[in-house]
N, C-alpha and C positions, 0 to 999 in steps of 0.2 A: 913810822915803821910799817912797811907789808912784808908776807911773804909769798913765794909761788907756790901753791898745794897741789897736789894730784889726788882728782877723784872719779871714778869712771872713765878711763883711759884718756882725761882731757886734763889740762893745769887752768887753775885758777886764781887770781892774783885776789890773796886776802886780806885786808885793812880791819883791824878792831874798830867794832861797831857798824863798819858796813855789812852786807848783806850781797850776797851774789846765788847766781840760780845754776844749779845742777840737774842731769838725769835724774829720774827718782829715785830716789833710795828708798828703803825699807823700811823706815822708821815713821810714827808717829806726829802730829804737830804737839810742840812743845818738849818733845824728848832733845836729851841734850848726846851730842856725838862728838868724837876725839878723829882729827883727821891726822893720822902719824906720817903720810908721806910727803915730807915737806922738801922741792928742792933747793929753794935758795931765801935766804932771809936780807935783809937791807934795812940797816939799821943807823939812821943818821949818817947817811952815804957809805956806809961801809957795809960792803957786801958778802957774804958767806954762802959758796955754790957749795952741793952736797954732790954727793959722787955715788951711789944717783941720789941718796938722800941728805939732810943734815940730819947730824946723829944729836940725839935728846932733843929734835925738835917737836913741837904738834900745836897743832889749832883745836878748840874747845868751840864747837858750833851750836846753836839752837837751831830746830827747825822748824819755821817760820809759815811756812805755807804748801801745801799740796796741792799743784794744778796741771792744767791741761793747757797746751800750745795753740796755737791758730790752725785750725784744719788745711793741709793741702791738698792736691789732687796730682796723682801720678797718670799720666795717660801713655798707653801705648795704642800706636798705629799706624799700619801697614798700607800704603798709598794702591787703588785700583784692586782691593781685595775683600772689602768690604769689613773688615777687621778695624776694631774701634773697642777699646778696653777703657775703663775709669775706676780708679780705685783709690780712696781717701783714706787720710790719713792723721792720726793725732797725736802729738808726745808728750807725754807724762814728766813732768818738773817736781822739783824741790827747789824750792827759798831757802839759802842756810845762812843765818845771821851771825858774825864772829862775834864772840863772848870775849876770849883769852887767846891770846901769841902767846906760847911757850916757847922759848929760845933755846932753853938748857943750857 
């Protein structure tokens, strides 16, 4: 059984006991989080799309780990103008581990 979750404007596909990595959220490591916007559940091939959500559904998450991304480098520049900009860049992650699928 997984479902598709939404959290920070992206869906993520959640399996009990797996673990999948988000934006950061606000929370603590080891604090426990309820993710309520669940759009579709899939349950022994039988599938339930929510419209936009499934109603009584939610995922029970741990947070697992707070990190930081691979540094990039953004560059802009202007050919024959002497214009040459470099500016890096680093993204702030959450690990959130599923505990519980509530289906309702």
């Amino acid at each position: 059984m997984y479902v598709i979750v939404e959290c920070g404007g992206r869906q993520y596909r959640a399996e009990e006991g797996h673990s999948f990595v988000v934006e950061k959220l606000p929370y603590e490591v080891g604090d426990q989080i309820d993710l309520d916007n669940v759009l579709m559940v899939v349950e022994n091939g039988d599938v339930k799309v929510g419209q936009p959500a499934v109603e009584g559904a939610s995922v029970k998450a741990t947070v697992v780990e707070q990190f930081r991304g691979k540094k990039i480098f953004v560059w802009k520049y202007r050919p024959r103008k002497r214009y040459r900009r470099r500016q890096g860049h680093r993204q702030s992650y959450t690990r959130l581990r599923v505990d519980d699928i509530n289906v309702g």
